[in-house]
SEGULUM-982045 format. One line per field, with one value per residue: residue in three letters; chain; x, y, z of N, C-alpha, C in turn. Coordinates in steps of 0.1 Angstrom, whole numbers, plus 5000, padded with zeros to 4 digits. Example, Ala and Ser with C-alpha at 12.3 -4.5 7.8 and 13.67 -1.06 7.14 Angstrom:
# SEGULUM-982045
kolnu	[ALA  SER];
vexvo	[A  A];
nu	[5132  5128];
nv	[4943  4978];
nw	[5078  5071];
cau	[5123  5137];
cav	[4955  4989];
caw	[5078  5071];
cu	[5132  5129];
cv	[4967  5000];
cw	[5078  5079];
END
This chain:
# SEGULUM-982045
kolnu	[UNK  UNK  UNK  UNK  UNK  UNK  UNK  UNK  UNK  UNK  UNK  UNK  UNK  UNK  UNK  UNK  UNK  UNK  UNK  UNK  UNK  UNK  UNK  UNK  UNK  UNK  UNK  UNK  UNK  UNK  UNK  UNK  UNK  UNK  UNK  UNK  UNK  UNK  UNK  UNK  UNK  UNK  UNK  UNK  UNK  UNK  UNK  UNK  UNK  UNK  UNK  UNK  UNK  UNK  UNK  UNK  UNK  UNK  UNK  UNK  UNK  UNK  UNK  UNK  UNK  UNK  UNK  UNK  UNK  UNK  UNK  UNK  UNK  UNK  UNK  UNK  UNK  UNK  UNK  UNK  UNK  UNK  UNK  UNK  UNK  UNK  UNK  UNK  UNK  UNK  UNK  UNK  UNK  UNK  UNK  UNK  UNK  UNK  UNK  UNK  UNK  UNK  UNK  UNK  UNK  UNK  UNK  UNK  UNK  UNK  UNK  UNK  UNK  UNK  UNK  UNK  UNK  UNK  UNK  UNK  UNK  UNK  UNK  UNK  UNK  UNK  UNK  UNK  UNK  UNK  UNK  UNK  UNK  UNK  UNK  UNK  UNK  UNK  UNK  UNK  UNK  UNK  UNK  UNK  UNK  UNK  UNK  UNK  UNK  UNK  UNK  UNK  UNK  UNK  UNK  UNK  UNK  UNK  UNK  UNK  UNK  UNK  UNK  UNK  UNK  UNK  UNK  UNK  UNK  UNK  UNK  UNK  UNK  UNK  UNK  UNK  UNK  UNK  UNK  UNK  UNK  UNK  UNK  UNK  UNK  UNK  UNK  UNK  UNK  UNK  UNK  UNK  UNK  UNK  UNK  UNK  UNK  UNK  UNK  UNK  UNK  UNK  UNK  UNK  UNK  UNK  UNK  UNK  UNK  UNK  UNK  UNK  UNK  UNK  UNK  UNK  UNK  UNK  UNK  UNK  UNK  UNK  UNK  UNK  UNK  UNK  UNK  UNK  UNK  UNK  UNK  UNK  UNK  UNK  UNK  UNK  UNK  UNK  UNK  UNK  UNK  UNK  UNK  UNK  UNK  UNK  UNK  UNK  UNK  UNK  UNK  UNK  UNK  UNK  UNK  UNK  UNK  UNK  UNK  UNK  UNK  UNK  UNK  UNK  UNK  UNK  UNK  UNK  UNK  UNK  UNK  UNK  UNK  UNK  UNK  UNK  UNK  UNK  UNK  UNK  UNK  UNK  UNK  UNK  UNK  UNK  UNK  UNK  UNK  UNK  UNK  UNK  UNK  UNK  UNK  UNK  UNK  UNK  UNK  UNK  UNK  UNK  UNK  UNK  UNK  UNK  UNK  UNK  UNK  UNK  UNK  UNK  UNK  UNK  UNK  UNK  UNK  UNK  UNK  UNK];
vexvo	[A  A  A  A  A  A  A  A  A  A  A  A  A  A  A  A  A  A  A  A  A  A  A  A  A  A  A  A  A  A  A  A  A  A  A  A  A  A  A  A  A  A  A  A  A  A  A  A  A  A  A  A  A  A  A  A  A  A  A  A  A  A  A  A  A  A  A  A  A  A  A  A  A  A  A  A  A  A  A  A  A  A  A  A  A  A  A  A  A  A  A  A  A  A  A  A  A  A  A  A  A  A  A  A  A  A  A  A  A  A  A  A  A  A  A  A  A  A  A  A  A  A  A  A  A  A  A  A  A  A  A  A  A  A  A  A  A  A  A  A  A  A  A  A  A  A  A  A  A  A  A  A  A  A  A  A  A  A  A  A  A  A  A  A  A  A  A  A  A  A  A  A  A  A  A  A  A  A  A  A  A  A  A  A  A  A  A  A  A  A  A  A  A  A  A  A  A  A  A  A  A  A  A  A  A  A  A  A  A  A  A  A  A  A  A  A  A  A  A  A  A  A  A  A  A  A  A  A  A  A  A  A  A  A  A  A  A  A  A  A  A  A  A  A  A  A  A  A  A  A  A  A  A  A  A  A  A  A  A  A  A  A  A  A  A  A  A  A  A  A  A  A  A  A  A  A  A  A  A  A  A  A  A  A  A  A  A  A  A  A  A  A  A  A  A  A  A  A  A  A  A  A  A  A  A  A  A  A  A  A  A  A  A  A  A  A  A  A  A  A];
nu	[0816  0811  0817  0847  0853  0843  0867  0886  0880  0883  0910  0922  0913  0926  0952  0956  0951  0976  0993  0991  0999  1022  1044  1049  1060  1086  1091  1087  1109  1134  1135  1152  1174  1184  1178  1195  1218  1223  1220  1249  1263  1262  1272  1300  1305  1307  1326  1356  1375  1401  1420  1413  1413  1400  1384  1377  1406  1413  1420  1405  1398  1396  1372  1359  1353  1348  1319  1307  1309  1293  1270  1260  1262  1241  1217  1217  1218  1191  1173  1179  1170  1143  1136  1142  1121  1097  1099  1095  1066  1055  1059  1049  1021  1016  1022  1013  0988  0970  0956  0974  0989  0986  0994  1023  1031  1028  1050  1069  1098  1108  1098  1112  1137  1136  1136  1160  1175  1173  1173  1201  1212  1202  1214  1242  1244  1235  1254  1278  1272  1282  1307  1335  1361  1391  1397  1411  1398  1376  1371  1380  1358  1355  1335  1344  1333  1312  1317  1328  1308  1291  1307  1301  1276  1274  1285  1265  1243  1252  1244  1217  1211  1220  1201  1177  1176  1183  1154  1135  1144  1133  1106  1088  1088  1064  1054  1066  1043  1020  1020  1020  0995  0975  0979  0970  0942  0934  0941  0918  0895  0890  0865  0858  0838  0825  0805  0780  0777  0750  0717  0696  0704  0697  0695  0671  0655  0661  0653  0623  0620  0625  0606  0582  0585  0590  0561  0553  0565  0572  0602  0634  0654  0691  0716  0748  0774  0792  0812  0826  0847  0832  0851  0857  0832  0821  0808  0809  0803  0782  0762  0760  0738  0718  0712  0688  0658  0636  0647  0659  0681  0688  0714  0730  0752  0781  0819  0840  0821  0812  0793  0777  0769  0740  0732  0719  0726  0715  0690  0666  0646  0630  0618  0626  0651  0662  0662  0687  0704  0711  0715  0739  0751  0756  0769  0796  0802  0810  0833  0842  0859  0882  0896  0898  0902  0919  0916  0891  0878  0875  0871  0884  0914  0908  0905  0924  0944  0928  0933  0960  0962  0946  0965  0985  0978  0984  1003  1016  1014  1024  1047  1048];
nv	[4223  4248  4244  4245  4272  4283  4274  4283  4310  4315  4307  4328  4349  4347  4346  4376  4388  4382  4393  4420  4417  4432  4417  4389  4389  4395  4371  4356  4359  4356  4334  4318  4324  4305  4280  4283  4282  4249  4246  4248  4244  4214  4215  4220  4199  4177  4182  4189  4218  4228  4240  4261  4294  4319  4314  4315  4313  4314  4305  4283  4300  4325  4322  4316  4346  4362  4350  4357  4384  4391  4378  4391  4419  4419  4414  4435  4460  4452  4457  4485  4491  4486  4504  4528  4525  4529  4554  4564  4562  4574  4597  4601  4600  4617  4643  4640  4622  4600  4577  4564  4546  4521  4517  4520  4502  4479  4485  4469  4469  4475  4456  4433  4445  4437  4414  4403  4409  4396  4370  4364  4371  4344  4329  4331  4322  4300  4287  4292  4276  4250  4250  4229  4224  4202  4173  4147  4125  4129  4139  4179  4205  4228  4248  4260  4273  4279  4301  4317  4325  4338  4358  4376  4380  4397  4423  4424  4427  4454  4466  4465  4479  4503  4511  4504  4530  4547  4541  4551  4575  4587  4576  4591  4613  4647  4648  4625  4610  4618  4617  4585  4579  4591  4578  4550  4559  4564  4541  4529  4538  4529  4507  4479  4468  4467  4457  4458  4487  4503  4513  4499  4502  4522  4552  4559  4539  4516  4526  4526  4500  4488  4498  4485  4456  4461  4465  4441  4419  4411  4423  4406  4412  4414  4416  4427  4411  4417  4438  4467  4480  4480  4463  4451  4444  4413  4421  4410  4382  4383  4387  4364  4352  4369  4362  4341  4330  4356  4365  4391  4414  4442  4461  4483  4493  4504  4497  4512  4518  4523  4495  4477  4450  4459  4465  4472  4450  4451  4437  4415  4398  4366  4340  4316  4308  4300  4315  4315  4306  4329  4343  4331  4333  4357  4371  4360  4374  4396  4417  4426  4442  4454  4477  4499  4496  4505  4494  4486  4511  4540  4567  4565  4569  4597  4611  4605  4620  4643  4647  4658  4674  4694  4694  4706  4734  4740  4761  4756  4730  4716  4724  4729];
nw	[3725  3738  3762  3761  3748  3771  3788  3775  3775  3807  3805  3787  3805  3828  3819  3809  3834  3852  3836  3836  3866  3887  3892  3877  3850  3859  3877  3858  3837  3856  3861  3843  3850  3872  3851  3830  3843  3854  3828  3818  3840  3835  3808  3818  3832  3815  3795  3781  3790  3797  3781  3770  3761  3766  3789  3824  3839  3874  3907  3930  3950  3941  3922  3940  3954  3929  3924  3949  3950  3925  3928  3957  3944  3928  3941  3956  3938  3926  3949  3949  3922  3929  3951  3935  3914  3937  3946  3916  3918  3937  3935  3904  3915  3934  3918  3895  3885  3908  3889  3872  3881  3876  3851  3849  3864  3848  3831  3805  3804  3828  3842  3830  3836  3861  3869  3851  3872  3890  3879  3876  3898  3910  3896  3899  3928  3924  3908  3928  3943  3938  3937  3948  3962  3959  3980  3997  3990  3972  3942  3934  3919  3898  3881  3848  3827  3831  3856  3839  3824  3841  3846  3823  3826  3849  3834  3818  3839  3849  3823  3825  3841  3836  3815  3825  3846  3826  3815  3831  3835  3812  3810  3832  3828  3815  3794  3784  3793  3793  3763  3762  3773  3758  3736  3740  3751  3721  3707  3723  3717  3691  3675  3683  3672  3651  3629  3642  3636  3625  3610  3623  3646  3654  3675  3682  3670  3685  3713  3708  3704  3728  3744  3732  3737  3766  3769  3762  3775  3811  3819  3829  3854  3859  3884  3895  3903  3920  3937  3919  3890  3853  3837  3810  3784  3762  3737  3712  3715  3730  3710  3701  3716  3710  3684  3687  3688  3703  3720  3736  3746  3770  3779  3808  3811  3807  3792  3824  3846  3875  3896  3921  3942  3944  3915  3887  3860  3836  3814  3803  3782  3770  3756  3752  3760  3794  3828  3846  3826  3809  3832  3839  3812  3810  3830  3824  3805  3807  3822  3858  3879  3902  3895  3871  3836  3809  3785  3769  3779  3771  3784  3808  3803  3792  3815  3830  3815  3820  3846  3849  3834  3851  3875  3866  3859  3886  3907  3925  3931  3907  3885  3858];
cau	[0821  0809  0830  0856  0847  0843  0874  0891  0876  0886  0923  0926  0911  0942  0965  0953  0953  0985  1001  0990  1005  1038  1050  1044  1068  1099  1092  1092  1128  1139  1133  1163  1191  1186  1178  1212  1229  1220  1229  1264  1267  1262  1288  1312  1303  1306  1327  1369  1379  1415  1432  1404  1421  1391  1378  1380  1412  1415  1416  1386  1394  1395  1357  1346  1352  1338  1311  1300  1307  1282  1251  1257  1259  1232  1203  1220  1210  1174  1170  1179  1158  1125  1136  1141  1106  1088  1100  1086  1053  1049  1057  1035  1007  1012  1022  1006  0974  0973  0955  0984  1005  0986  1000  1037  1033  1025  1054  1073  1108  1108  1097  1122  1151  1136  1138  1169  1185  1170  1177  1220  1218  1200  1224  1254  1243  1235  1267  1284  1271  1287  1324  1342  1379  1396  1400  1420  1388  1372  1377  1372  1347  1357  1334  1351  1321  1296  1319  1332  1292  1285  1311  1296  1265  1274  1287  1250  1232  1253  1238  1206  1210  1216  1189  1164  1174  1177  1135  1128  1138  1120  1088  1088  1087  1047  1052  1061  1031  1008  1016  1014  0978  0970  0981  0961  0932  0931  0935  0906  0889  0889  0857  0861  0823  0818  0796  0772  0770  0742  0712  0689  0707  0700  0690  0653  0652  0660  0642  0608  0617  0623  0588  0576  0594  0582  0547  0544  0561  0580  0617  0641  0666  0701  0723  0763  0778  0803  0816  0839  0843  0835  0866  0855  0821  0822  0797  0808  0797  0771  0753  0753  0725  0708  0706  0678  0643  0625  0659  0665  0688  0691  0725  0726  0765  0795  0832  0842  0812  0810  0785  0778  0756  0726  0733  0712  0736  0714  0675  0665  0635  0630  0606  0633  0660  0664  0667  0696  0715  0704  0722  0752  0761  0760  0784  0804  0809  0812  0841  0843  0871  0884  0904  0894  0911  0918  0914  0878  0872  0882  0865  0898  0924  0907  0901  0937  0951  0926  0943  0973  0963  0942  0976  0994  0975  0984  1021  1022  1014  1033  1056  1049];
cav	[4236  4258  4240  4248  4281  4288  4271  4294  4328  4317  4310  4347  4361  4347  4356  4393  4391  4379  4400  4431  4425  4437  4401  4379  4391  4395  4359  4345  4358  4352  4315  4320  4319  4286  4270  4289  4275  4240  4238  4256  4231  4204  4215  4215  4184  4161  4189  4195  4233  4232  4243  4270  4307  4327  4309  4314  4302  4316  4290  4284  4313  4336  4317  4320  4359  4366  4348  4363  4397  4391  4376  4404  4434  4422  4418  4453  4467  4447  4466  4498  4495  4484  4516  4539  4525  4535  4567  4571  4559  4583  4610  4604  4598  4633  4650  4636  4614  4587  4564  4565  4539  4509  4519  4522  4492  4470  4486  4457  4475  4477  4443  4427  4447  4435  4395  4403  4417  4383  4358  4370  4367  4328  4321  4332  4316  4279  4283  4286  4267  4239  4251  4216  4219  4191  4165  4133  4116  4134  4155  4190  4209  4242  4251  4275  4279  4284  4313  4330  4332  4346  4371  4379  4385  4403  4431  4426  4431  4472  4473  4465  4490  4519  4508  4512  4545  4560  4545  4557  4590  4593  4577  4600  4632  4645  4647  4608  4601  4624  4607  4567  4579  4593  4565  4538  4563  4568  4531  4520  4541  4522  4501  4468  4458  4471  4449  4461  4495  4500  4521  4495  4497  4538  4551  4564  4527  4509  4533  4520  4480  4482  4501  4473  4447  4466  4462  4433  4415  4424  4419  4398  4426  4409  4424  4426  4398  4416  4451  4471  4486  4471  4466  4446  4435  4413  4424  4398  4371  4386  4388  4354  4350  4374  4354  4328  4341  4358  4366  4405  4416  4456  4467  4491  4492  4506  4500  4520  4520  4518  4489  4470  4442  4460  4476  4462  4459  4444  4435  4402  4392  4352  4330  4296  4309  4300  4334  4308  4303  4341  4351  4331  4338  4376  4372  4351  4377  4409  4413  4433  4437  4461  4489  4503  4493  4511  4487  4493  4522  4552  4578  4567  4574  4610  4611  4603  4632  4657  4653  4660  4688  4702  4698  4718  4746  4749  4763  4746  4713  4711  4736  4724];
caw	[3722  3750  3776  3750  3746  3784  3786  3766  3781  3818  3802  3783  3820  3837  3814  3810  3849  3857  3831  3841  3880  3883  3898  3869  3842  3868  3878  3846  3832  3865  3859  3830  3857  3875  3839  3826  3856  3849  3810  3818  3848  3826  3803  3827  3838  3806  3782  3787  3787  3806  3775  3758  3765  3767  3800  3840  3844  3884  3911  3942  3961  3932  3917  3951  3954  3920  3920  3959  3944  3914  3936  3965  3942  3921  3946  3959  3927  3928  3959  3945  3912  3933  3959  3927  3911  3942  3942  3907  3920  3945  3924  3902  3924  3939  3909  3878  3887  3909  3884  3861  3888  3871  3836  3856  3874  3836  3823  3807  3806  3843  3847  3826  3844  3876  3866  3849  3884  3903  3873  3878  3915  3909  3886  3908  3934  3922  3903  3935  3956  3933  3934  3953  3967  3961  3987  3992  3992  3964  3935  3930  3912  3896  3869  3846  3815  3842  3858  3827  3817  3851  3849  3807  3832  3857  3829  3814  3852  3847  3813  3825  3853  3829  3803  3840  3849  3809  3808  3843  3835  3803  3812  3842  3817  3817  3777  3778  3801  3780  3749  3764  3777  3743  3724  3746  3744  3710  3704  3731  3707  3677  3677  3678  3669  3633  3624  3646  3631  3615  3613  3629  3661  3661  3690  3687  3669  3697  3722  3708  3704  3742  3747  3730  3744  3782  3768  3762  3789  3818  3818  3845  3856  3863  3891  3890  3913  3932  3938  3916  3879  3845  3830  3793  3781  3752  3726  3701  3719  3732  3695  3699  3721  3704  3672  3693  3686  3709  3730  3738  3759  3774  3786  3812  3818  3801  3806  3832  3853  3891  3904  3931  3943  3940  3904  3876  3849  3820  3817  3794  3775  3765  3754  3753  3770  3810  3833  3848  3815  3805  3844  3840  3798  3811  3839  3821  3793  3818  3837  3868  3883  3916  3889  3855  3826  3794  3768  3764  3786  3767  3794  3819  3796  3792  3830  3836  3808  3829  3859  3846  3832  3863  3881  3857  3866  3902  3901  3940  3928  3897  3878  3841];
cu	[0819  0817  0843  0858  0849  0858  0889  0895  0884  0903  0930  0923  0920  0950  0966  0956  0967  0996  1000  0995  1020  1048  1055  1061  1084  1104  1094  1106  1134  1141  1146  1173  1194  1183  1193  1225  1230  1228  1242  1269  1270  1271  1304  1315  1312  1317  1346  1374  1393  1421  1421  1413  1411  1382  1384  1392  1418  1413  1401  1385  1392  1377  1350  1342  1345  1323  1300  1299  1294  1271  1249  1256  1245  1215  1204  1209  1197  1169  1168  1167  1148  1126  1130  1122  1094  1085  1092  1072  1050  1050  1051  1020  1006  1014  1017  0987  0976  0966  0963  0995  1000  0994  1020  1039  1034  1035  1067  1094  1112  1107  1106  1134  1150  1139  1150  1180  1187  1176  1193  1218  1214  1209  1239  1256  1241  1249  1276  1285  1279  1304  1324  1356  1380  1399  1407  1407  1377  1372  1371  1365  1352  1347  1334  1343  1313  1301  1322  1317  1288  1292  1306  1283  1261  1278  1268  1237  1238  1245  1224  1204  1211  1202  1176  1166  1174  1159  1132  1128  1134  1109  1080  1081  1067  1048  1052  1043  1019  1003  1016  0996  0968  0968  0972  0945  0926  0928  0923  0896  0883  0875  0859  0848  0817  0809  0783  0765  0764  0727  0692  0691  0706  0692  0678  0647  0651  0651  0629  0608  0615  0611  0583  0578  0587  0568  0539  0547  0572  0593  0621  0652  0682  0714  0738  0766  0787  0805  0826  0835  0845  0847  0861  0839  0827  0811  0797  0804  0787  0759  0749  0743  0717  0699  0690  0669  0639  0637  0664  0670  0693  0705  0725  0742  0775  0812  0835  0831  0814  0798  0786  0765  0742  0725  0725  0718  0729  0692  0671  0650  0633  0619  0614  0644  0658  0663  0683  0709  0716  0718  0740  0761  0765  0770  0794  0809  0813  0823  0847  0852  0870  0893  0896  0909  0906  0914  0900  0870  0883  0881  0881  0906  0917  0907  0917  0945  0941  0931  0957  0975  0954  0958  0982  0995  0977  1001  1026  1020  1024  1037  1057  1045];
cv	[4247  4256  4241  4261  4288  4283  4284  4313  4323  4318  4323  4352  4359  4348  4369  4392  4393  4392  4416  4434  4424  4424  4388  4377  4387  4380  4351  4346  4357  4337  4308  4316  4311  4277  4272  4280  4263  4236  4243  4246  4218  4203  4216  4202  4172  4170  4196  4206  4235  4242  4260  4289  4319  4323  4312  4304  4307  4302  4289  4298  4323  4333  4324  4338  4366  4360  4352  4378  4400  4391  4388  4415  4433  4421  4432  4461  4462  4458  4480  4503  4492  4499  4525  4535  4531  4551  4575  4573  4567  4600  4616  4607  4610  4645  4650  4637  4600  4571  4562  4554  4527  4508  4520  4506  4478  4476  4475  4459  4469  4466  4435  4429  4437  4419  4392  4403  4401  4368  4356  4365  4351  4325  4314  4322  4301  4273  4284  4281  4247  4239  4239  4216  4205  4180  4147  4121  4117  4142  4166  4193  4220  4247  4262  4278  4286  4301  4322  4331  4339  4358  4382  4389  4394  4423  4433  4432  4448  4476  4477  4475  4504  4519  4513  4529  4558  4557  4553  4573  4595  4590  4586  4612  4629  4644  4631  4602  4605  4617  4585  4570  4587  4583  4554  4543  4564  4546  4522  4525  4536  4509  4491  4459  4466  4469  4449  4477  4496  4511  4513  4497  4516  4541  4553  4547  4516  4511  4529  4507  4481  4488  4494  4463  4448  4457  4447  4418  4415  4418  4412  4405  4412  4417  4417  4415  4402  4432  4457  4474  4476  4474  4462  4441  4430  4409  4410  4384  4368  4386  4371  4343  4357  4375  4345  4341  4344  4363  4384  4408  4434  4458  4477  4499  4495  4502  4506  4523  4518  4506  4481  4459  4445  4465  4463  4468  4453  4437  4422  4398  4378  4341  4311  4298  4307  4314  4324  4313  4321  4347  4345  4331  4358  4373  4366  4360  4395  4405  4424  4431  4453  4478  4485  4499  4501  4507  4486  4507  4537  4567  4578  4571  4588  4615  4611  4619  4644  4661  4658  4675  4695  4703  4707  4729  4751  4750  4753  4737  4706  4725  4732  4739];
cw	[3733  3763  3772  3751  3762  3792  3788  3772  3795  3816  3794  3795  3829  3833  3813  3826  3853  3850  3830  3858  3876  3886  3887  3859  3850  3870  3870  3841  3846  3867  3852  3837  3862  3862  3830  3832  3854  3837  3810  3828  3840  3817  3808  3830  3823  3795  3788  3781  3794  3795  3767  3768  3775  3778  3809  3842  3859  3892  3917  3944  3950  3923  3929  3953  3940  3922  3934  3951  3934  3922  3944  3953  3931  3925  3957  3946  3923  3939  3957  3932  3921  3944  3946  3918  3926  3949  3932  3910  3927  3939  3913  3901  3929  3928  3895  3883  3895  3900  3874  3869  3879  3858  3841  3860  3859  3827  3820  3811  3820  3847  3843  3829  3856  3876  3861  3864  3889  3892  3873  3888  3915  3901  3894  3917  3934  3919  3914  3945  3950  3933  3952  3951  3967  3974  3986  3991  3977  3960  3934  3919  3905  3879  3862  3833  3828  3848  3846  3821  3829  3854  3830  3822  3844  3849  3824  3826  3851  3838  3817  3834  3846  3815  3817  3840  3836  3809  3825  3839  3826  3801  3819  3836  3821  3800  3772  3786  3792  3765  3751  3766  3766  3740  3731  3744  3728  3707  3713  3723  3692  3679  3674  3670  3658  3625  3630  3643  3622  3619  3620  3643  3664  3674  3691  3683  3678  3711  3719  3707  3719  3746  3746  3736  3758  3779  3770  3770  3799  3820  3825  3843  3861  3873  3891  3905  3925  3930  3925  3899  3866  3838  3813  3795  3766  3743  3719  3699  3726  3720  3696  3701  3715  3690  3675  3689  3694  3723  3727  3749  3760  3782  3791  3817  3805  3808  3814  3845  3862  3894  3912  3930  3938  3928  3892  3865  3834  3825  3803  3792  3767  3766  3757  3766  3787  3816  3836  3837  3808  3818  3840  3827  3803  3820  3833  3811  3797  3824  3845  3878  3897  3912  3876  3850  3810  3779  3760  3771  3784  3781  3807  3812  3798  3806  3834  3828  3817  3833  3856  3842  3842  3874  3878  3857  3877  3900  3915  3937  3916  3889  3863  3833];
END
């Protein structure tokens, strides 16, 4: 169970990772257009459409020209949406808050245009790298499902082009940014560890167990492993060392916190337990990362609506 368990946690820490860089999402529906390409290929291949109305009935040269038109104008307009997103980014980095790009950069909208743009242009492109003029040696290729879905998708790459620039310019707004950075504050807010309130854990109550605790024998301080802010501790699994008898453990660290090497983020008391196994359940249930994150660290969210509103006040920095 613990190798299960540890398992487990390192596979939620790479999914939370990945799906917070802006790279991840894009690449995955981008995957859509060479798998698209494929099962439309394939019906070409084995499936007779000569007589169906509502299909590509142009010859090569008329395939070949649409189907260059499609791929060129649609890693055009890739180019343009990743130009027009870093436009936003710099505008809100000088005019909002710059820690408001991470919440820009995980927005899924944006990401899903952007895989949308690149999974059209792979599509285009596989599909015509397969168009085969006829020769007296062997026959042509013309597949006409494959193009009449790539010209379906070339009207879909416009839509997706005005669906970008309608969210761009209403995420942009400060009233939409104000209320995303609400709403994530409010719910980082919500305590997830309920079960731990209680009025043994008050605070003058605890201030004298650890007196005690000092007294009677002297702690093993545990230092953070690497540079940078905590992003999540998890309590809940933390309780469950602290079921063993004789096993106390002091936290000295909140989400959000700055430490480094030398920061002592936690102090431990045990009679069975290892310091060892004591050092590596704590790092293992910490995780410190190189940026804050909101999901347990309410103080950024508020930290982020400041700035926004300390800008606000200067008429030269922002006109709100």
């Amino acid at each position: 169970m613990p190798m299960l368990d540890r398992f487990q946690k390192t596979v939620d820490h790479s999914q939370r990772t990945l799906f917070n860089t802006f790279w991840f999402v894009p690449a995955i529906v981008s995957l859509w257009g060479p798998l698209l390409a494929s099962l439309f290929l394939q019906v070409d291949h084995h499936v007779q459409t000569d007589q169906t109305w509502f299909l590509f009935h142009g010859g090569f040269a008329e395939a070949d020209t649409i189907l260059s038109t499609i791929s060129g104008s649609l890693i055009t307009v890739a180019g343009l949406a990743f130009s027009i997103t870093i436009v936003v980014l710099q505008l809100v980095s000088s005019q909002y808050t710059p820690r408001a790009l991470r919440g820009f950069l995980k927005d899924r909208v944006t990401q899903g245009v952007a895989g949308g743009f690149f999974a059209i242009f792979a599509y285009s492109l596989l599909v015509l790298a397969t168009l085969r003029e006829p020769s007296p040696t062997t026959p042509g290729f013309l597949p006409t499902v494959s193009i009449t879905v790539d010209i379906g998708l070339g009207f879909l790459g416009l839509a997706l082009l005005l669906i970008f620039v309608h969210h761009t310019g209403r995420v942009i707004q400060v009233s939409g940014i104000a209320a995303h950075l609400a709403r994530q504050t409010l719910e980082s807010l919500e305590h997830p560890y309920r079960a731990l309130d209680s009025e043994e854990f008050a605070e003058q109550t605890m201030s004298a167990q650890i007196q005690t605790w000092h007294t009677q024998q002297e702690p093993v301080s545990i230092r953070a492993r690497k540079l940078g802010y905590v992003q999540r501790i998890d309590l809940a699994a933390l309780t469950k060392y602290l079921e063993q008898p004789g096993f106390h453990l002091r936290l000295l660290i909140c989400p959000g916190d700055f430490v480094s090497e030398e920061t002592t983020i936690a102090e431990f008391w045990s009679a069975r337990m290892t310091e060892v196994d004591a050092i590596a359940a704590l790092h293992e249930h910490v995780v410190i990362d190189s940026e804050r994150d909101i999901a347990q660290d309410p103080r950024f969210g508020a930290r982020q609506l400041a700035d926004i509103a300390l800008r606000a006040l200067s008429p030269a920095v922002n006109d709100q």
